[in-house]
C-alpha positions in Angstrom: -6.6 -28.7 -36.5 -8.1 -29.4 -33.3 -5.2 -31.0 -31.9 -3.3 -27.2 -32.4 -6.1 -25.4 -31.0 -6.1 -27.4 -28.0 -2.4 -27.0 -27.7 -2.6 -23.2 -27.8 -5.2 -23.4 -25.0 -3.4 -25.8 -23.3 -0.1 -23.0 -23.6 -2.8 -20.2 -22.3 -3.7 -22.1 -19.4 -0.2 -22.5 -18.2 0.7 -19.1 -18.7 -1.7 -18.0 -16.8 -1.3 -20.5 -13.4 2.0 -20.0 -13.6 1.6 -15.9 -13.7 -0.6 -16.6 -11.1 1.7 -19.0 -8.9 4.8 -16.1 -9.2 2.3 -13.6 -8.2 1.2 -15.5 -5.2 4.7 -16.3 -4.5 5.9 -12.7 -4.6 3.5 -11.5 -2.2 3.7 -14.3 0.6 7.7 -14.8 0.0 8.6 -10.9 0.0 5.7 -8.4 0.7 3.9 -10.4 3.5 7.0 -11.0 5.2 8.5 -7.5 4.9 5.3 -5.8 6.3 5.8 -8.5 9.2 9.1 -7.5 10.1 8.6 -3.8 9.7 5.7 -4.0 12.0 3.6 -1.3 9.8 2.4 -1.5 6.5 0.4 1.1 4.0 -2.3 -0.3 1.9 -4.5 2.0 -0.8 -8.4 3.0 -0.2 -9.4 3.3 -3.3 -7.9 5.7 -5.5 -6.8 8.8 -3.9 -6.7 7.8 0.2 -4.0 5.8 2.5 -4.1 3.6 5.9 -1.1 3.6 7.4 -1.5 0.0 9.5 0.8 -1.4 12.2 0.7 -4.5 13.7 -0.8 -4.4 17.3 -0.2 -7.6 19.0 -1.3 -9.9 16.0 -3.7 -7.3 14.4 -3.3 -4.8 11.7 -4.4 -1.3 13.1 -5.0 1.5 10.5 -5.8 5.3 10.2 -6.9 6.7 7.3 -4.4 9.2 5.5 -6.5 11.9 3.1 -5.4 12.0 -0.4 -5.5 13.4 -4.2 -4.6 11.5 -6.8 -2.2 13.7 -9.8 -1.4 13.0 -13.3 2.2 14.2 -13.8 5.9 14.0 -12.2 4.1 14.2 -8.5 1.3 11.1 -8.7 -0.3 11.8 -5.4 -0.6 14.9 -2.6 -1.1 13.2 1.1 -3.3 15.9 3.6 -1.8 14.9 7.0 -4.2 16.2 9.6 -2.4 19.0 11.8 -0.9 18.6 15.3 -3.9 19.6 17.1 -6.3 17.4 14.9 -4.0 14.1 15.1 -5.3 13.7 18.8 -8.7 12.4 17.2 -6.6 9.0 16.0 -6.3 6.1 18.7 -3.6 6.4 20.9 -1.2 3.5 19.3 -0.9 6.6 16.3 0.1 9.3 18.8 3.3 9.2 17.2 3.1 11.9 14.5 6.1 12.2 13.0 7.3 9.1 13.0 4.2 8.2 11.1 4.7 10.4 8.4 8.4 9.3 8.0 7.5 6.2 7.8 4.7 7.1 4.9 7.2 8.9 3.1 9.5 5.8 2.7 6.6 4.1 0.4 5.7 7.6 -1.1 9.0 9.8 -1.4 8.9 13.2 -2.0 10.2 12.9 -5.8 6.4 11.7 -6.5 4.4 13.0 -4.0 3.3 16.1 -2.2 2.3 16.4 1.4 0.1 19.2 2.7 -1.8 19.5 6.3 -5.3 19.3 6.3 -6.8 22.3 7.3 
């Protein structure tokens, strides 16, 4: 009886390093490297806001997007700050638009909703 219980945990244990190997190797052999290449990345703060990051020499830079999370067919509204108020981000995020486009490639439209913060 001990010798099956032992094997069942031994079977647990496996599962779960190698779960935890294929995670490991996902990120650093496909998400890591993607961000790299792009040169920008976006990462969740907590549950509703966004940094949109790009890589300044070899560190990450962020701003921090505004954000609601939904229950539904949209999951999330993003409050971009208006024209006049995105001059308060550092100068490397002067870039507006291309900024947003770039957002909207991790967050399409067919899920979320984009309003300017007033």
């Amino acid at each position: 009886m001990i010798k099956i219980v032992l094997y069942i945990i031994g079977i647990i244990v496996a599962f779960i390093v190698v779960a935890l190997l294929l995670i490991f190797m996902n990120y650093f052999l496909f998400i890591k490297p993607k961000d790299t290449k792009r040169g920008w990345r976006i990462r969740s703060l907590g549950r509703d806001a966004i940094s949109y990051q790009e890589k300044i020499g070899n560190e990450w830079k962020g701003i921090k997007i505004d954000g609601e999370m939904l229950i539904g067919k949209i999951r999330k509204v993003l409050f971009f700050k208006t024209e006049e108020k995105w001059t308060e981000y550092p100068e490397w995020a002067q870039h507006r638009e291309k900024i947003i486009d770039r957002i909207k490639l991790d967050f399409p439209p067919k899920t979320t909703e984009y309003k300017n913060d007033e």
